[in-house]
C-alpha positions in Angstrom: 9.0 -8.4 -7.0 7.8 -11.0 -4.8 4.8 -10.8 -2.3 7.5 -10.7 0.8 9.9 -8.4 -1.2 6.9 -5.9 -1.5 5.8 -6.2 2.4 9.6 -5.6 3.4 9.7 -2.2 1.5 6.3 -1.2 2.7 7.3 -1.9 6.2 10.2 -0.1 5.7 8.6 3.1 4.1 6.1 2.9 7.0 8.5 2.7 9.7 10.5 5.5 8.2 7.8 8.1 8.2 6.7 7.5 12.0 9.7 10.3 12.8 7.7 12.8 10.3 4.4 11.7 11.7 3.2 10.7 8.0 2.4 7.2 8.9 -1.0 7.2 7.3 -0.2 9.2 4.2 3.0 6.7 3.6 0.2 3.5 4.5 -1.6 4.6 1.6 1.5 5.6 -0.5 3.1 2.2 0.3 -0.4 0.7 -1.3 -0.5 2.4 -3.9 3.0 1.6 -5.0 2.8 -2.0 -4.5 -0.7 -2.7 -6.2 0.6 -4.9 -8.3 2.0 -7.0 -6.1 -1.4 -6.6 -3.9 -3.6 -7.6 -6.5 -4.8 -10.9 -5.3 -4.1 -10.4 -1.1 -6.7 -9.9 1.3 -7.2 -6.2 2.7 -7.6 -8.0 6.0 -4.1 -9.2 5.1 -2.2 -6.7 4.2 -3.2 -4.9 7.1 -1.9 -7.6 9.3 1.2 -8.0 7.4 1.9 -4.1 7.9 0.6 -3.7 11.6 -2.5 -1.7 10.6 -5.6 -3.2 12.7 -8.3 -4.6 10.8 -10.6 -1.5 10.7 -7.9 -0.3 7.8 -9.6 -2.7 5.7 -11.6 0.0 3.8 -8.4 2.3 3.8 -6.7 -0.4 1.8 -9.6 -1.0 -0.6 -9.7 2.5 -1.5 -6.3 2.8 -2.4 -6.8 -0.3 -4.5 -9.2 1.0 -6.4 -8.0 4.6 -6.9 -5.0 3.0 -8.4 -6.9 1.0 -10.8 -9.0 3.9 -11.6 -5.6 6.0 -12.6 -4.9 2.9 -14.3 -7.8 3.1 -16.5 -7.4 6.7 -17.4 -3.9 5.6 -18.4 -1.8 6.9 -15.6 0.8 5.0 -13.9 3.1 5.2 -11.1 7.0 5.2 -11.9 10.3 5.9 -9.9 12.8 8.6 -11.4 
């Protein structure tokens, strides 16, 4: 999955959980999912490219690293 690709489907899972008022818990979901593809981006901007202001910065670093952490201990994240 491309960069782009990734950004589209968290927008999209962002967007869609304003209605539920889960916007934050899907932010950090959305992260979490696409770590991979986050690996090497700027906290700064993927908060930019998602419409979170800058002060999400150590939101997004967290997430980051609690997914490497579960990576560590030999967990990983997969859609049934």
């Amino acid at each position: 999955m491309t960069l782009e690709e990734a950004y589209a489907e968290m927008r999209k899972m962002i967007e869609g959980s304003r209605a539920r008022r889960e916007r934050s818990s899907a932010f950090h979901a959305a992260i979490m999912l696409h770590a991979d593809a986050l690996a090497d981006v700027d906290a700064y901007e993927i908060c930019s490219q998602l419409g979170f202001t800058p002060t999400h910065y150590t939101e997004v670093r967290k997430t980051l690293k609690a997914n490497a952490i579960l990576r560590r201990m030999g967990y990983k994240l997969v859609k049934e």
